[in-house]
DRENBA-105957 format. One line per field, with one value per residue (C-alpha): chain; x, y, z; residue number from 1; residue in three letters. Coordinates in nm, 3 decimals, decimal comma, m for minus. Last residue first. Example, Ala and Ser with C-alpha at 12.3 -4.5 7.8 and 13.67 -1.06 7.14 Angstrom:
// DRENBA-105957
ch	(A  A);
xx	(1,367  1,230);
yy	(m0,106  m0,450);
zz	(0,714  0,780);
i	(2  1);
aa	(Ser  Ala);
***
This chain:
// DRENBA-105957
ch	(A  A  A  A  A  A  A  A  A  A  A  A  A  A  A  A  A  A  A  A  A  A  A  A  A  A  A  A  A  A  A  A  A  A  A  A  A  A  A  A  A  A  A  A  A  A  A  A  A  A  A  A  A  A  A  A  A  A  A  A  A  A  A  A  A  A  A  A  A  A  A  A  A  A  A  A  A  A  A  A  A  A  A  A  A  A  A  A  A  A  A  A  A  A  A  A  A  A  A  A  A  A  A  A  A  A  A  A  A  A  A  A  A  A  A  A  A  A  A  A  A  A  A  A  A  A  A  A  A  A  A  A  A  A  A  A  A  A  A  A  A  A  A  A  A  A  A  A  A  A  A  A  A  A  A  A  A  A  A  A  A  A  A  A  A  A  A  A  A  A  A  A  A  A  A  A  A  A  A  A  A  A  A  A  A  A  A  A  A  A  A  A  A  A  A  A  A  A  A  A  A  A  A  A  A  A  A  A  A  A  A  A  A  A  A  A  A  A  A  A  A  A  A  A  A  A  A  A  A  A  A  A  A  A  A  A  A  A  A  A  A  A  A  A  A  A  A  A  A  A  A  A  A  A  A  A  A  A  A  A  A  A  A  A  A  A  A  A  A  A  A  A  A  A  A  A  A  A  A);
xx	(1,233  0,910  0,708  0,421  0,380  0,367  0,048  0,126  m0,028  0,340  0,510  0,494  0,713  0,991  1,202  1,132  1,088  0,879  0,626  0,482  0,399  0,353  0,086  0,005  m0,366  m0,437  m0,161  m0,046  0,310  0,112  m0,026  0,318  0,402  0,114  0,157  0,552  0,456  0,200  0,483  0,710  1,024  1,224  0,920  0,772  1,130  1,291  1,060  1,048  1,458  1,496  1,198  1,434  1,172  0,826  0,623  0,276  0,186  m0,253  m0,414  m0,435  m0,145  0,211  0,459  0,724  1,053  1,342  1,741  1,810  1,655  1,830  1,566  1,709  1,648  1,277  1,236  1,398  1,172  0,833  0,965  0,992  0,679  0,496  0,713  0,623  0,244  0,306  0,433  0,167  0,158  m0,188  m0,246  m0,251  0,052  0,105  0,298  0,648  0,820  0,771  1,046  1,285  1,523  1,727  1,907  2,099  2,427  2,663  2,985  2,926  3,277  3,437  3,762  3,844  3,757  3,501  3,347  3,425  3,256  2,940  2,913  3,034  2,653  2,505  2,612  2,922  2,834  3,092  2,816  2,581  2,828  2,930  2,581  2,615  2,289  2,226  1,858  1,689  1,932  1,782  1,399  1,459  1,629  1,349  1,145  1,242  1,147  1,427  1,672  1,842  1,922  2,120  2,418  2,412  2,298  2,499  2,426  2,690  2,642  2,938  3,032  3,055  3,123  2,941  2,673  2,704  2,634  2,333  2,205  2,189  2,149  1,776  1,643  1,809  1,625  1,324  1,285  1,410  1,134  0,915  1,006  0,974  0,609  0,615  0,331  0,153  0,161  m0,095  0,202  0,471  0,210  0,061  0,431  0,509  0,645  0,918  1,059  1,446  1,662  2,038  2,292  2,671  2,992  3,301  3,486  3,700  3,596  3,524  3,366  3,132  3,053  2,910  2,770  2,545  2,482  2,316  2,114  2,044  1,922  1,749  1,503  1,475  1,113  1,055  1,298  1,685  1,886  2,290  2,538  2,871  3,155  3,458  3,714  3,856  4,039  3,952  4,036  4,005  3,737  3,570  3,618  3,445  3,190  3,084  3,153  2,905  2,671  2,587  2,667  2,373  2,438  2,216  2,457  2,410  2,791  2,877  3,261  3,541  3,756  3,666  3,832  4,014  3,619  3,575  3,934  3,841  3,559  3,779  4,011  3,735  3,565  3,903  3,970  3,635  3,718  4,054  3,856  3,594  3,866  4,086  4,391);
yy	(1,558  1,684  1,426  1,473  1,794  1,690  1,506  1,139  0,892  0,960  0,784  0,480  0,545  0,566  0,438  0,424  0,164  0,148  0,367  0,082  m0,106  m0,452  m0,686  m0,992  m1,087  m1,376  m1,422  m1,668  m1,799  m2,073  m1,711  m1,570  m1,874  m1,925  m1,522  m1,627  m1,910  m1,718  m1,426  m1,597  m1,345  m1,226  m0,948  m0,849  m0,824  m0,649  m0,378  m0,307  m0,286  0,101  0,177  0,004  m0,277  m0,244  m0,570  m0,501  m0,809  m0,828  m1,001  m0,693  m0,458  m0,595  m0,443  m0,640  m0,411  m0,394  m0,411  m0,756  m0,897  m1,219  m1,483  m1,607  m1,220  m1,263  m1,562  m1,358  m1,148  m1,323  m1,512  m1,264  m1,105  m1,416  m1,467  m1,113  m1,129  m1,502  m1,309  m1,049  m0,633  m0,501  m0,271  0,110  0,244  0,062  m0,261  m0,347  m0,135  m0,455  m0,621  m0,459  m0,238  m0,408  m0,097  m0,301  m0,414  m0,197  m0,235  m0,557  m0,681  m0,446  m0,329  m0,032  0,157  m0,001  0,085  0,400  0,450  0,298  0,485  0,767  0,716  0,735  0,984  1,093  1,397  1,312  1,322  1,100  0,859  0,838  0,814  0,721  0,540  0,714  0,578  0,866  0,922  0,570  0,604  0,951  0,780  0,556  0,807  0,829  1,044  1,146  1,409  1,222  0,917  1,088  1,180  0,815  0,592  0,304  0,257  0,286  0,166  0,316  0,167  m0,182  m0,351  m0,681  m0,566  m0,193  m0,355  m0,584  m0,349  m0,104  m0,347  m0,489  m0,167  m0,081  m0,255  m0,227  0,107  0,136  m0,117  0,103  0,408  0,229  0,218  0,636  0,573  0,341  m0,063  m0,232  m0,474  m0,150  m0,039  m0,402  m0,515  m0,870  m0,871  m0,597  m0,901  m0,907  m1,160  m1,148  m1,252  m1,188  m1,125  m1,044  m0,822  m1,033  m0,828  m1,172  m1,329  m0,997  m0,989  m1,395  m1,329  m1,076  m1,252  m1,523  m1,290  m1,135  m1,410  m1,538  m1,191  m1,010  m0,920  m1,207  m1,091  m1,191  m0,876  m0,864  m0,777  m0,641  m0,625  m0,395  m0,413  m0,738  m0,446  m0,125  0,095  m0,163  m0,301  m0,009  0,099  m0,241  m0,281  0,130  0,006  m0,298  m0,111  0,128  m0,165  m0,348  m0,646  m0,524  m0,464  m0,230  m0,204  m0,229  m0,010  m0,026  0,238  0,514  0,820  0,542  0,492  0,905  0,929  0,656  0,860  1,188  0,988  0,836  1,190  1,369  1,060  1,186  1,537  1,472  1,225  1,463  1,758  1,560  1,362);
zz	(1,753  1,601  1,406  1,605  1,497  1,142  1,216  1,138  0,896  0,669  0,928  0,791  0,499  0,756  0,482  0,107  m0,079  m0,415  m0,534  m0,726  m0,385  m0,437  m0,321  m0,156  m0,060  0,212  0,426  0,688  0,561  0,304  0,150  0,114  m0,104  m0,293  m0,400  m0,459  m0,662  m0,821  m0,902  m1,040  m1,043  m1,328  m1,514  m1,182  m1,018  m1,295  m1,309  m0,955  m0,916  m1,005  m0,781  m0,453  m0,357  m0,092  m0,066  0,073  0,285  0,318  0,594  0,825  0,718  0,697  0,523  0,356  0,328  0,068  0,044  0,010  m0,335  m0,467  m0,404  m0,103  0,021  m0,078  0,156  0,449  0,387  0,380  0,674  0,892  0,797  0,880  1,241  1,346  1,241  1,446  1,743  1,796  1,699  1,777  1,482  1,589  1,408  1,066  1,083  0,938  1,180  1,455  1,217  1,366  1,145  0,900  0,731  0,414  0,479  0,269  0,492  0,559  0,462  0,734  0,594  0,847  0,550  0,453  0,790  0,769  0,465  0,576  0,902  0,685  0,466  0,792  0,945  1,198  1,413  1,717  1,925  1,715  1,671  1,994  2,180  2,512  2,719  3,006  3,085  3,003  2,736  2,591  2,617  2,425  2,099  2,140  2,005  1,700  1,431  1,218  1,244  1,509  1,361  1,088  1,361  1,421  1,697  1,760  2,121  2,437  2,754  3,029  3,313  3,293  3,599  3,507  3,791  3,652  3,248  3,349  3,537  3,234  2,954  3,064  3,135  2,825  2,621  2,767  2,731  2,416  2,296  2,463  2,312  1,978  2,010  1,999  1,762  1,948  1,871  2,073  2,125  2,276  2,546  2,622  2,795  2,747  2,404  2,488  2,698  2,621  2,557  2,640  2,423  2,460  2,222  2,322  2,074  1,792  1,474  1,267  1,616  1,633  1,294  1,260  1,595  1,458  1,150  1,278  1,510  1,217  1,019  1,349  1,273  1,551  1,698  1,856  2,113  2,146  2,255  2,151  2,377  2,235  2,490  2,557  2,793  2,614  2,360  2,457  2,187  1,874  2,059  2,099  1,736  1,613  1,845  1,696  1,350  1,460  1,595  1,272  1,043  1,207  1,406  1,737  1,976  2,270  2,310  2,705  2,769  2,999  3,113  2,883  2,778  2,505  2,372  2,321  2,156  1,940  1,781  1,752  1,598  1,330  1,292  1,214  0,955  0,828  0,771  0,620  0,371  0,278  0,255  0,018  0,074);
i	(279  278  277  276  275  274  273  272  271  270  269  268  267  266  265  264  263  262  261  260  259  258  257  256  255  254  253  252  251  250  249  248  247  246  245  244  243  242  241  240  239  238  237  236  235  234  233  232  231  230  229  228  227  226  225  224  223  222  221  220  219  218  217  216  215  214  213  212  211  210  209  208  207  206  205  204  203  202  201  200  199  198  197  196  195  194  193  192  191  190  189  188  187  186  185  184  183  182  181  180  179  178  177  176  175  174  173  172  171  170  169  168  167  166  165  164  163  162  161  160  159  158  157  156  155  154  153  152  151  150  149  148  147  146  145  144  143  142  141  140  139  138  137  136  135  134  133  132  131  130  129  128  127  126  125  124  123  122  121  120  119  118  117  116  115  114  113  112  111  110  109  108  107  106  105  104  103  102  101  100  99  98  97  96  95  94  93  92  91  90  89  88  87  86  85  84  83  82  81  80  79  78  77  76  75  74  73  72  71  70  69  68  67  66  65  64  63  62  61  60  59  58  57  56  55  54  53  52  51  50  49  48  47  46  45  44  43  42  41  40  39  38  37  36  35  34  33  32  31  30  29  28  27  26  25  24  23  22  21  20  19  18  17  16  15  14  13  12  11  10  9  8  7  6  5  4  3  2  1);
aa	(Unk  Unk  Unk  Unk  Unk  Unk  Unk  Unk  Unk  Unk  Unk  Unk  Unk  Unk  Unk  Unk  Unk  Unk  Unk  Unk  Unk  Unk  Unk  Unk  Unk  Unk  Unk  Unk  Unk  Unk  Unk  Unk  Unk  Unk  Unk  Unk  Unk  Unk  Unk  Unk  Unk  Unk  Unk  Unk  Unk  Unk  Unk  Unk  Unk  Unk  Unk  Unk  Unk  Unk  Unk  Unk  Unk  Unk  Unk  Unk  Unk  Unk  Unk  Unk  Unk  Unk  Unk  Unk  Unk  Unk  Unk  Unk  Unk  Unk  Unk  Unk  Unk  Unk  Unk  Unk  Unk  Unk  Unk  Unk  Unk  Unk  Unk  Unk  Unk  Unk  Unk  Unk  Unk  Unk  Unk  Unk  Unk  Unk  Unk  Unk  Unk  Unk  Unk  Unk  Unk  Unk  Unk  Unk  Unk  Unk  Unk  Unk  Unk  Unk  Unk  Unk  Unk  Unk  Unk  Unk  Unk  Unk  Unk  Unk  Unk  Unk  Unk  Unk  Unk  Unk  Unk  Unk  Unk  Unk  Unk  Unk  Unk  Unk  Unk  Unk  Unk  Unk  Unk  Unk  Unk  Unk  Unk  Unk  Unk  Unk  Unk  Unk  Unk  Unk  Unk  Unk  Unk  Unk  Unk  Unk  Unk  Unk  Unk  Unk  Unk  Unk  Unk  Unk  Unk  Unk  Unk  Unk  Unk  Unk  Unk  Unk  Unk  Unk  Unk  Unk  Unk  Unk  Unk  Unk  Unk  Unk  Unk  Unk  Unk  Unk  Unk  Unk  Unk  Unk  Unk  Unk  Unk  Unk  Unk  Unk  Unk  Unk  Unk  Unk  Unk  Unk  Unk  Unk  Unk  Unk  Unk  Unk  Unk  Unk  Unk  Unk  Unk  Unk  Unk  Unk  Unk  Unk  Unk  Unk  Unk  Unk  Unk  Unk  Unk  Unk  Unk  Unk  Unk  Unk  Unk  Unk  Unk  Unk  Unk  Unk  Unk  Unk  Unk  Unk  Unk  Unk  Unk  Unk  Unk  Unk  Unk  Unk  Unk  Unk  Unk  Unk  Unk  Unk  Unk  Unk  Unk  Unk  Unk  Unk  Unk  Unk  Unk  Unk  Unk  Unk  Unk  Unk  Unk  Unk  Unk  Unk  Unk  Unk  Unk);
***
């Protein structure tokens, strides 16, 4: 055994150790392979004292929802869905920069009394040790609100999220990051449900098309598709491209583009003052 895989079997006991100090556990659930390795350890732990609840907003795609319960059934935790009204509130729809702290917000406002009514002590997210030396505010929303980190504490990141998970022979090990599809707009444009529903559906048909890990941002009337660099090539010369401009176009846009720098993520953040950027 080398160090790299003495180092993360450490993390993985160290990880269980957390859940078995716990009586009963809420998993804020979003189908992710960060979430789901943390539904996965707690139910390996704590057994039926440990449940995954998903949130419903506009702002999930049904694909993930789909897939959501698909993981949950295959790792056996209880699975719930609650919806949550992020949608409603004008701070998180005129789309700030620390938008994400009202998502948080609302999530967990929604998971917190929700868990100690259920008798739920503790609500754990699946933030990662990664997560925190990016910019995101929501991370903030959540402590407020005493939401447990495990991953983050026990300083597993995001590539040993995947290895652990293929480890503990999770199929979805290399699911692509699906953040919400509110990231797809730059800061200051109003976010609404049909610009959620457009984008949506530009993905999802690009994945039946073969291409899962990329982005389609949405600025005004224009969708900016965003592929690996390696893949751009191969998608202008394999893909129809008027079909998929007529396409994009019948979903609600006028102009469709593609970004020749190709995906990275966060690439949004880039309009931001450094200082802002501090965690």
């Amino acid at each position: 055994m080398n160090e790299e895989t003495k180092l993360l079997t450490v993390k993985l006991t160290r990880l269980k150790n957390l859940f078995a100090e716990m009586d009963r556990a809420l998993i804020a659930y979003s189908g992710g392979v960060d979430s789901t390795l943390v539904a996965k350890v707690a139910y390996d732990v704590l057994g039926d004292r440990a449940i995954a609840i998903t949130a419903v907003s506009p702002s999930l795609l049904p694909e993930e929802l789909e897939d959501a319960t698909m993981q949950a059934a295959y790792i056996g935790i209880k699975h719930e869905i609650v919806s949550t009204g992020e949608m409603d509130n004008p701070n998180y729809t005129s789309n700030p920069v620390n938008r994400c702290y009202f998502c948080k917000s609302e999530l967990h406002d929604t998971l917190k009394p929700l868990a100690l009514k259920r008798g739920y002590p503790y609500v754990i997210d699946g933030v990662n040790a990664d997560d925190l030396q990016d910019y995101r505010p929501g991370i903030q929303a959540a402590k407020e609100r005493g939401a447990i980190s495990p991953l983050a504490e026990v300083g597993i990141a995001k590539s040993e999220v995947r290895q652990l998970s293929r480890q503990l022979g999770l199929p979805w090990w290399e699911k692509p990051a699906q953040p919400c599809l509110s990231s797809r707009f730059p800061y200051g444009e109003e976010i609404t449900v049909a610009k959620l529903q457009r984008v949506g559906r530009a993905e999802v048909y690009l994945r039946k098309l073969g291409w899962n890990n990329l982005r389609v941002r949405s600025e005004g009337d224009t969708a900016r598709i965003e592929l690996p660099p390696a893949q751009i090539t191969d998608f202008v010369n394999s893909t129809d491209l008027p079909n998929l401009v007529s396409v994009f176009q019948e979903y609600g846009f006028l102009f469709v583009t593609l970004d020749l720098e190709g995906y990275r993520s966060g690439k949004l953040n880039r309009v931001l003052p450094q200082e802002s950027l501090q965690i």
